[in-house]
Each structure stands twice: as C-alpha cells, then as structure tokens.
C-alpha positions as CSV (number, residue, x, y, z in Angstrom):
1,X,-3.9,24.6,17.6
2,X,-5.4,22.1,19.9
3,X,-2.4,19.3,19.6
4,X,0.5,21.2,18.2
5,X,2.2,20.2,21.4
6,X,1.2,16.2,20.2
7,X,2.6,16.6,16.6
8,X,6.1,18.3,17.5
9,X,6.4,15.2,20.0
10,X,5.2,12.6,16.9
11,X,7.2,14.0,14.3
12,X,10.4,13.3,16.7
13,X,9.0,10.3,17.8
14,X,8.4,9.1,14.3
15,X,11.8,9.8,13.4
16,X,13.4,7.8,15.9
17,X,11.0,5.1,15.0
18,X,12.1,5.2,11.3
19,X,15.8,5.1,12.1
20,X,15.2,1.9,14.4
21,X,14.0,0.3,11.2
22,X,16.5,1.5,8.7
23,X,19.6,-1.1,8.8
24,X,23.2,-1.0,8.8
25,X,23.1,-2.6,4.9
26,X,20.1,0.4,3.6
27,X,17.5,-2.3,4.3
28,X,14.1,-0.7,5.7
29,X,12.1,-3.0,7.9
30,X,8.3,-2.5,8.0
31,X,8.7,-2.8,11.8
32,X,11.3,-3.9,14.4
33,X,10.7,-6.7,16.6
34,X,13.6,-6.2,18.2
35,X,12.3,-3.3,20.3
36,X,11.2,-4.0,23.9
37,X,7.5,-2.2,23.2
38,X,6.6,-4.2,19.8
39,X,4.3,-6.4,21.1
40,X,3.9,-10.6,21.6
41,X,0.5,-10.9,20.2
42,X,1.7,-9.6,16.5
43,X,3.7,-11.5,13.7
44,X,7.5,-10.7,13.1
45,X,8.0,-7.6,10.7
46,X,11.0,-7.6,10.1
47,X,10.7,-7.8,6.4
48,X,11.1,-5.4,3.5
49,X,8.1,-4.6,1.7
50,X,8.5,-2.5,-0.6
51,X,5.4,-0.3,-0.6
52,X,6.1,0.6,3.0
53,X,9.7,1.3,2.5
54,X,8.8,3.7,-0.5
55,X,6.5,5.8,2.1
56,X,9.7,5.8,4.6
57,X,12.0,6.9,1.9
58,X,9.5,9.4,1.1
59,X,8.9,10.5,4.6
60,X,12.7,10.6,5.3
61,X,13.0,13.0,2.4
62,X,10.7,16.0,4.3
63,X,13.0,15.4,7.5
64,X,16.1,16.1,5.7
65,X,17.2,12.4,6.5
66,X,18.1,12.1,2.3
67,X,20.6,9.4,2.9
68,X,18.1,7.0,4.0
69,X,16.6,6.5,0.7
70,X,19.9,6.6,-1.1
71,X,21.1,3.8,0.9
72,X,17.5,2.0,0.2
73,X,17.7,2.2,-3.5
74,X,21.0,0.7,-3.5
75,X,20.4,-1.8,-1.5
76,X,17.2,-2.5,-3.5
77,X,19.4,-2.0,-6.8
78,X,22.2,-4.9,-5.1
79,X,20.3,-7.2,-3.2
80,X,16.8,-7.7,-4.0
81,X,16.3,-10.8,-5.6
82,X,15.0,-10.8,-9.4
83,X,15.2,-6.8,-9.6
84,X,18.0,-7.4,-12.4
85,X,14.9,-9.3,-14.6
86,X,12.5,-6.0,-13.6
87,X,11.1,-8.1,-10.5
88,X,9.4,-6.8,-7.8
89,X,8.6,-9.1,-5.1
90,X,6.1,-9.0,-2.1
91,X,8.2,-8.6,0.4
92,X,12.4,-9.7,1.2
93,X,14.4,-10.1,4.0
94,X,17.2,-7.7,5.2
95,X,20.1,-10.0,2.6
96,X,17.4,-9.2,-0.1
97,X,15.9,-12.7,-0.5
98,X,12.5,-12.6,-2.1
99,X,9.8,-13.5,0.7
100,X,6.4,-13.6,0.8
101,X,3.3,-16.0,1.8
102,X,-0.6,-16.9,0.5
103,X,-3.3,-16.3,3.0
104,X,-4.7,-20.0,1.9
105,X,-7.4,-20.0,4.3
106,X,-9.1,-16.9,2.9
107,X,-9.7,-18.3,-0.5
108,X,-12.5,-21.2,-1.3
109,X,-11.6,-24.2,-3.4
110,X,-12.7,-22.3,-6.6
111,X,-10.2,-19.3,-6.0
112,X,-7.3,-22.0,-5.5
113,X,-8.0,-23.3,-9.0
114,X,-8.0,-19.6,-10.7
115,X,-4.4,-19.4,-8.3
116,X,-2.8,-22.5,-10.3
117,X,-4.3,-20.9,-13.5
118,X,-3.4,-17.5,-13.3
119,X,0.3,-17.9,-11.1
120,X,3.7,-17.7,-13.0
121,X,6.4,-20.6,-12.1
122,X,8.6,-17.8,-10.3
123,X,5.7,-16.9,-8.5
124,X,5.0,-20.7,-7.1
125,X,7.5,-24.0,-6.1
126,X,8.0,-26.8,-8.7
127,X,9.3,-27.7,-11.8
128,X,7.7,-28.7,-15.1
129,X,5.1,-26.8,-14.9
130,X,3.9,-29.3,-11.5
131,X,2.9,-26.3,-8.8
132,X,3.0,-27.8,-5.2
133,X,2.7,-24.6,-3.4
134,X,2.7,-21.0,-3.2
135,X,6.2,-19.4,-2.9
136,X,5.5,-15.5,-3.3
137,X,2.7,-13.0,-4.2
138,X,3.2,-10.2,-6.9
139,X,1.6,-6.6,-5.5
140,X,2.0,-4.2,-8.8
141,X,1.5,-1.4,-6.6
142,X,4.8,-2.3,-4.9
143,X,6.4,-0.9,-8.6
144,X,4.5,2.0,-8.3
145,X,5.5,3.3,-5.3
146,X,9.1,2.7,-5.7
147,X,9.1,4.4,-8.9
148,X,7.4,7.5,-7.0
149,X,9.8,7.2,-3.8
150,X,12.3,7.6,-6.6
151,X,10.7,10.8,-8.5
152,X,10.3,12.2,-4.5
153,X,13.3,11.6,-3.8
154,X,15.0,13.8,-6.7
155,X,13.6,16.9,-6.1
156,X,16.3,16.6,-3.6
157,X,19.0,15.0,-5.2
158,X,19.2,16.4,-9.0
159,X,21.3,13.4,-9.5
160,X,19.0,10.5,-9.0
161,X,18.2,9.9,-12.6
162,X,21.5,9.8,-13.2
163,X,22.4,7.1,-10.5
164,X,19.8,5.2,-10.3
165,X,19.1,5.1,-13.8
166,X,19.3,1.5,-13.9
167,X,16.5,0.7,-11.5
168,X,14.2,3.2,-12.6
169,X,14.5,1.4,-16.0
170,X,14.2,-2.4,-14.6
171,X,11.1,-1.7,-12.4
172,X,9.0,0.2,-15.2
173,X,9.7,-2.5,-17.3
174,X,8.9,-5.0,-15.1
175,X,5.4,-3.4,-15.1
176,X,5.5,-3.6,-19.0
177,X,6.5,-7.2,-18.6
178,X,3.5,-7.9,-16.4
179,X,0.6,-6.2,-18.8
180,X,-1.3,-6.8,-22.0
181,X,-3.6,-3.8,-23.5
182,X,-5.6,-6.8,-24.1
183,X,-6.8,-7.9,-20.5
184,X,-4.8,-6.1,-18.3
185,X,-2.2,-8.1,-15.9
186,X,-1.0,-11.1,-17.5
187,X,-0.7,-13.2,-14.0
188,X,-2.7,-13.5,-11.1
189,X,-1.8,-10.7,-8.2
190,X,-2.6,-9.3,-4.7
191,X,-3.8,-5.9,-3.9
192,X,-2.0,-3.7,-1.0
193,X,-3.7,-6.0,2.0
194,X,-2.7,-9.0,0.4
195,X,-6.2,-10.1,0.3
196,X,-8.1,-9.3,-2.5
197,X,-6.8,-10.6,-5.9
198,X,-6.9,-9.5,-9.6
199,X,-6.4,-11.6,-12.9
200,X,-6.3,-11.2,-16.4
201,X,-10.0,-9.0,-17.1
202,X,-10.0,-8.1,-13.4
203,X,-8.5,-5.0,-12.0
204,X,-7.6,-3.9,-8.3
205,X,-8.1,-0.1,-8.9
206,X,-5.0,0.6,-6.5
207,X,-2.8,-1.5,-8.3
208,X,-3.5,-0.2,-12.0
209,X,-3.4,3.5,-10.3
210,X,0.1,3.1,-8.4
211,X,1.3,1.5,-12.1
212,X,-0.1,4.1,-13.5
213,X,1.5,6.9,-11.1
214,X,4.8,4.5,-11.6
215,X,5.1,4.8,-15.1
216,X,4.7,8.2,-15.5
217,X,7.2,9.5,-12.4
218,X,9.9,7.0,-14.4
219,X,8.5,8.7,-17.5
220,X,9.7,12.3,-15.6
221,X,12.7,11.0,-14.5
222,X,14.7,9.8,-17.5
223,X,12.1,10.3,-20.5
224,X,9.8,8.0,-22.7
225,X,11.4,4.4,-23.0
226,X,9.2,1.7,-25.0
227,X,5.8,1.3,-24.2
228,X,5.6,2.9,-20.8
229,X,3.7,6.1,-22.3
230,X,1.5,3.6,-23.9
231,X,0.4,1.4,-21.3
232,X,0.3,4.4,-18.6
233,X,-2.3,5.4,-20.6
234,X,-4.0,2.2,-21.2
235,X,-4.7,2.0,-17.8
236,X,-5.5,5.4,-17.2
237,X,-8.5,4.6,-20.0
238,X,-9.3,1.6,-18.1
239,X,-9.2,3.6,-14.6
240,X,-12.2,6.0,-15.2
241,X,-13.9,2.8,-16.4
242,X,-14.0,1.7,-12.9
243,X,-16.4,4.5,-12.3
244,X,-20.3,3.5,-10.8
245,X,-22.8,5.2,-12.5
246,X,-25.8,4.0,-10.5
247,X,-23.8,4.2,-7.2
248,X,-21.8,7.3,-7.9
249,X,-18.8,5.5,-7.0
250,X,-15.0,4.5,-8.6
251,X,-14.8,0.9,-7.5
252,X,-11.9,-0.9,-5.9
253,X,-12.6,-4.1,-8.5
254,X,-13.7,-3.8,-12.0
255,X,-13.3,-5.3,-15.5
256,X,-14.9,-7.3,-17.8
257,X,-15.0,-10.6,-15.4
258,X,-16.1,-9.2,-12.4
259,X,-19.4,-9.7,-11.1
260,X,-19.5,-8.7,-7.0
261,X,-21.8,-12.1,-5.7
262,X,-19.4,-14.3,-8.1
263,X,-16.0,-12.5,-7.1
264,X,-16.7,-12.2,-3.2
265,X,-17.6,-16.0,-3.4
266,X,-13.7,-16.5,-4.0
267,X,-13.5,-15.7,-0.3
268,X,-13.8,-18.3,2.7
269,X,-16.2,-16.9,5.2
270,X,-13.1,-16.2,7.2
271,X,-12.5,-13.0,4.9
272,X,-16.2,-11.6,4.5
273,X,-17.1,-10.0,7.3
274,X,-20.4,-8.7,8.3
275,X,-21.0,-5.6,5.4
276,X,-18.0,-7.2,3.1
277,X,-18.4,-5.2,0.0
278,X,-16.1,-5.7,-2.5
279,X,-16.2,-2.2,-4.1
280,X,-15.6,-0.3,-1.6
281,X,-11.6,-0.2,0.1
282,X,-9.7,2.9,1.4
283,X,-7.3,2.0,-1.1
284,X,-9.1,4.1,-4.0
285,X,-8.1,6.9,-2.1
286,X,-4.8,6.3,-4.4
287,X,-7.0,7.9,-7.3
288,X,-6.5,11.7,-5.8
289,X,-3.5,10.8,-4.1
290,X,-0.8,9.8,-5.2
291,X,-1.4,9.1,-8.4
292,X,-3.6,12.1,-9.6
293,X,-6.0,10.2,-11.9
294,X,-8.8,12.1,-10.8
295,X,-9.2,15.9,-11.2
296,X,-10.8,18.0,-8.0
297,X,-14.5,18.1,-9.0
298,X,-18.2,17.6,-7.4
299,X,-18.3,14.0,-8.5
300,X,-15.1,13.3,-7.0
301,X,-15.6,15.1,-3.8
302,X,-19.3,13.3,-3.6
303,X,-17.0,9.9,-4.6
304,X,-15.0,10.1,-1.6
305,X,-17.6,11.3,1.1
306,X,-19.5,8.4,-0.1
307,X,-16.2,6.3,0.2
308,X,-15.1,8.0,3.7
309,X,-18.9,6.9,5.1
310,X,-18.3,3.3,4.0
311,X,-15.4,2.4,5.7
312,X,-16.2,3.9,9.1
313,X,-16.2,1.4,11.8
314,X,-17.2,3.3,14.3
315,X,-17.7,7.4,15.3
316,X,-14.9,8.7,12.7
317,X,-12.5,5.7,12.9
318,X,-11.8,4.6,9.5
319,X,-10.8,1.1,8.6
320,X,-9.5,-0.4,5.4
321,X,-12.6,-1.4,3.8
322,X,-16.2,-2.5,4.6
323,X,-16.3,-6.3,6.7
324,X,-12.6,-6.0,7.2
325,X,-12.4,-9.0,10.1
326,X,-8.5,-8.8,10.4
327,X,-7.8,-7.4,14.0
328,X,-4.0,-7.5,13.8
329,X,-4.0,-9.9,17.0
330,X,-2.4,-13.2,16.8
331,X,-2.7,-16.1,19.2
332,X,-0.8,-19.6,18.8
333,X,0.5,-18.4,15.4
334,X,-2.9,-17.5,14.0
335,X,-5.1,-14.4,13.3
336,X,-8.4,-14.0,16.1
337,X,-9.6,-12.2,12.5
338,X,-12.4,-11.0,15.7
339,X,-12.9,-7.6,13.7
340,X,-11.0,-4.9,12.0
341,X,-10.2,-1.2,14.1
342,X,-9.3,2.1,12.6
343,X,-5.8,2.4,11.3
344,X,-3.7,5.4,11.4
345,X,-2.9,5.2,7.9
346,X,-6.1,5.3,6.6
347,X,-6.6,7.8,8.6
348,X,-3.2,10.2,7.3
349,X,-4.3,9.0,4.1
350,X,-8.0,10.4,4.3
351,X,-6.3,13.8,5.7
352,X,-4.1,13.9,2.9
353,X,-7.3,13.5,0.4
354,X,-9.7,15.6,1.5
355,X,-7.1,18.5,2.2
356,X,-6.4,18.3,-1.7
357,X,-9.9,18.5,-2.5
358,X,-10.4,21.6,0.0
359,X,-12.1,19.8,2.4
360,X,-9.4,21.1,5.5
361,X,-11.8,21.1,8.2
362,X,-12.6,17.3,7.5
363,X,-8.9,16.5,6.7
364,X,-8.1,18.2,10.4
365,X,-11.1,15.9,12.0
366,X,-9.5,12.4,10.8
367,X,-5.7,13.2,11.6
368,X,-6.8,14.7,15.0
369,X,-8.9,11.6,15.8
370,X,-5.3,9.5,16.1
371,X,-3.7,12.0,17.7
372,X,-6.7,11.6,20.3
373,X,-6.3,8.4,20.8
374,X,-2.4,8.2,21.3
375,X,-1.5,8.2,24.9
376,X,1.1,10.7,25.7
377,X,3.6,9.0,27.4
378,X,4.0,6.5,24.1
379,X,3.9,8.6,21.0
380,X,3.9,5.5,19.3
381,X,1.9,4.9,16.3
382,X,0.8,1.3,15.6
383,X,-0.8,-0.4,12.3
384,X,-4.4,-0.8,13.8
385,X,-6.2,1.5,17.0
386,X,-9.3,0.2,18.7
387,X,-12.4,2.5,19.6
388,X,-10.6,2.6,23.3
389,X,-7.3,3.4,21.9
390,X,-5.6,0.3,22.3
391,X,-2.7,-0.3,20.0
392,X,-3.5,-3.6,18.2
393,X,-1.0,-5.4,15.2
394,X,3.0,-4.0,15.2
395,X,3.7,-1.1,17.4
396,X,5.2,1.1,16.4
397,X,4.5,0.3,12.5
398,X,7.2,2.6,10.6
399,X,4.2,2.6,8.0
400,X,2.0,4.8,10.0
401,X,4.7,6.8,11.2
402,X,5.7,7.6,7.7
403,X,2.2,8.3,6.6
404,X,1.7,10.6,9.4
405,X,4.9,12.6,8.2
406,X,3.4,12.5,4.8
407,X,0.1,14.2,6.2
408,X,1.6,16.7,8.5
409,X,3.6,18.0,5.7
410,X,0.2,18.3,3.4
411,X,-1.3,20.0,6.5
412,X,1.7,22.6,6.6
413,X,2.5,21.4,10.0
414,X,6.2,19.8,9.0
C-alpha cells in the first residue's frame, strides 16, 4: 500500500494530538492553543464543543484509550451548564460554562428579525422578554452525537447504560423538549458550521439526521422512554421528504418554508460565495453515515456522486459545501472569508461513505489525497488544507484527527 508507512505515523501522531486536548478535569478541547505549532493567524480553540468531542470519544474508543470518554461523560454529566434541564449548548469552556457566539455579520437585517422571533430567552441576554443580544446558539446535532459517542462507547463498557443512565435520559429529552410533530424544531438553531440556520417549517437535514441517529442509539441503550420512538420517527418521515426529485438529490434545507432565492437572501454577501447553493453541504453525508437513514441503493449512490461533484473545490479536494468563502485565516480579530480549501474531515468523512456504499476505490482516492498533502516531518492534521498543502485554520484540529481514526478503522487499516 502506497502510504502505509504515512497512516502508522498518523495514527500515533493523532493520538498524541488527542491526549494534548483531553484535560486533567475529562474536558476535551476542540484544539490546543497552547501548543507551540497551533498557529497565530487562527482563533483560540480551546473550547468544548460537543460534536467534536463525541468524534474524540469515539476515536479514543478504537485506540483502546476507553477512559477518555468515561472521564468526558462525567465531566459533561457534572459540569456542563443546563445539561441537568436536558440542555445542550454550542460550545463550553473547560469549568463547563455554556459558550457560544452569532456570526452577526453573515445574516441580513431580515434574518436578524426571524433571530428575535424564533430565539428562546436562554438562548439570548435580557429579561422580560427585551433581547439585547445573542448569548449562545443551539446545534441539535450536538445531542446527536453525544447520544452516539455514548451507544459507541458501550460496546466496550457493558456498563454505560447503567452509569450514565442519567445523561442518556436528559439529552434525548432535551431533543423532545426542542420538537413539535407539527413544524419541526420549536426555536431557531444553527447547523454543524454554525452558519446556516433552521426554524420552525425549516429543516437542516444534518441536524434532524444526528437527532434522529440520537434518539434511537438512547433508544438501544436503556429502551423506549416517552416520545423518543415517536419523534425518531417523525423525523425519519420528514428526512426522505428532503429528497429532489427533479435534481435527484436529498437536500441539506427543506420544509414547508423554504424556498432557495428567499432562504439564501437571509445571508450578507459575506456568506454567499461565488456557486452558494443552499442544497448542497457535505453535511448530508450524515444520511449514510452515521445515522443510517438511507439504505445502499442506485439512487443513493447516484445522490452522493452528484453530492461529492458539488463540493469539489478543486482536483479531488472536497470542501464543506458549494461557495463556502470561510478560509479559516484570521487577521486583526476577523475572518479574510478570501475562499474556502478542502478539509480533512470532509474528506475522512467522504471515505467513510463511499466505502459503505462499495465504492472502495473512490473512498481510497479521497483519504489518500490528505495523506498527499501532509508533509512528513509534521503529521499534523489541520481543520482546512489548501490546493498547495498549506495548513490553514487550527493545526492540529483534534477534529480531523479523530475523523481520520474513524476512517482508517472503516478502511481496515486501524
């Protein structure tokens, strides 16, 4: 095998990458600034978010590090702010308090009225109902993955239902809490890239499929409690709604209020690069994998070629979706936003797709085209990787070291 030499030197690498960002108190960073290599042109990620953490735990699982996620999910279960009320926050720092920002600037005047509409007073600052700002987006996804990192994690530890019990219960019914059968999620949320958003009548696809995949690996791991069957289902149904005819596509936005020209117009020109297309973003990917919505067919392997095609920014470097500007390079505080690169995990991510759909010879292509461009002496894997194979955003990004775990044990070479 042309890099075998490469991966046995990443997969060490990325372990010693995921320790530096699992703390003394179980917290898990989504990077560590701390380090002399992360670089000056990036923001500070030294945050907890928990989608990222739930690929960590997940990762540290396969290397036989199962103490790492243990420690996580009490630390989740004792610090994070508002998990006792079935909260799950954007993002926390390493004491657990609930962090998070709004990317302001991306939205037009008409998107910050829907944002007062739609938001949730622990979601926002005030009192009486008289919003002055925005304190903290809501990701659904982020429930999702925790609740898988959880089922993962007991295949492991037979105990985990038994100990963790508690937050298995609080974060599936903190996605009960947040949905109506009527018009899906009751407040105004944030997809993955904390970009696009979704309201009552308008579904992120990723979100409702991590909810869904949520729901159902607490469902495994301590039985049918309330409405979870229920509303897993609900947005199953609603999921293969999101399918294209005419395109042949599952779209990343749907539902009864969305109309593409009308949505993407909730965007500042800052957001919609050239070829924005609303439809289209990697994170559909989440229908095959994790979450298992679709079955392995024709139309789901012509779905994702299509899907694959329209987010490649250059010669098989993928990006996150089509127009993405963000270029992970910040200067005087703010984002150049000069135009998004390929990023590792979309690229693991692909691998991990196509593989399941018995496309190996493609799912080798993408997950060798990182390896290509990592330099040898680093090993390090950052969030975003230009054409030349600069490292751009936080290097190294225990995200897309855990992703590439993730893929190398899909690939059989973990």
């Amino acid at each position: 095998m042309e890099y075998q030499s490469k991966i046995k030197q990443l997969i060490k690498t990325s372990k010693k990458v995921i320790l530096s960002c699992c703390l003394e108190n179980g917290a898990i960073v989504a990077a560590n600034p701390i380090k002399y290599e992360y670089p000056n042109s990036t923001p500070n990620y030294f945050y907890i978010w928990p989608a990222d953490a739930a690929h960590v735990c997940i990762a540290c699982d396969y290397l036989g590090l199962h103490k790492i996620p243990e420690n996580f999910f009490e630390w989740f279960e004792k610090k994070a702010e508002g998990i006792e009320k079935g909260w799950v926050f954007q993002r926390y720092t390493v004491n657990g308090i609930a962090e998070g920002f709004m990317i302001s600037e991306l939205y037009s005047k008409h998107l910050q009225k829907i944002l007062k509409k739609y938001q949730h007073p622990i979601t926002m600052w005030g009192e009486n109902g008289k919003y002055n700002g925005f304190k903290v987006q809501i990701q659904p996804d982020n429930y999702g993955y925790l609740l898988w990192a959880l089922e993962e994690h007991s295949r492991y530890n037979p105990e985990t239902s038994r100990k963790y019990g508690r937050i298995i219960k609080n974060i599936a019914n903190g996605i009960v809490n947040l949905w109506s059968n009527k018009f899906g999620f009751k407040l105004l949320y944030h997809g993955r890239w904390e970009e696009k958003i979704g309201y009552p009548d308008i579904y992120l696809t990723h979100s409702l499929a991590m909810c869904y995949k949520g729901l159902n690996s607490a469902i495994n791991l301590i039985g049918k409690k309330g409405r979870w069957e229920e509303i897993a289902e609900k947005m199953k149904e609603l999921l293969l709604q999101s399918y294209n005819e005419k395109l042949e596509i599952y779209q990343a936005v749907f539902g009864p209020k969305y109309k593409r020209r009308k949505y993407e117009k909730l965007y500042s020109t800052l957001l919609k690069g050239r070829g924005f297309d609303s439809r289209f973003d990697s994170l559909v990917f989440s229908l095959i994998w994790p979450s298992k919505v679709l079955e392995n067919n024709e139309r789901t392997k012509k779905f994702i070629k299509k899907l694959v095609e329209k987010i490649k920014i250059f010669q098989y470097g993928l990006g996150r979706y089509p127009g993405d500007t963000y270029d992970g390079i910040f200067v005087n505080g703010s984002s150049n936003r000069m135009g998004g690169n390929a990023w590792p995990i979309i690229h693991f991510w692909a691998s991990i797709v196509l593989y399941k759909l018995g496309e190996k010879e493609k799912a080798v292509k993408y997950f060798n085209w990182i390896l290509k461009k990592i330099k040898n002496s680093s090993y390090l894997l950052p969030e975003q990787i230009s054409y030349s194979g600069k490292s751009r955003g936080p290097n190294p990004l225990a995200w897309s070291h855990a992703m590439f775990i993730l893929a190398s044990k899909e690939l059989g070479y973990l």
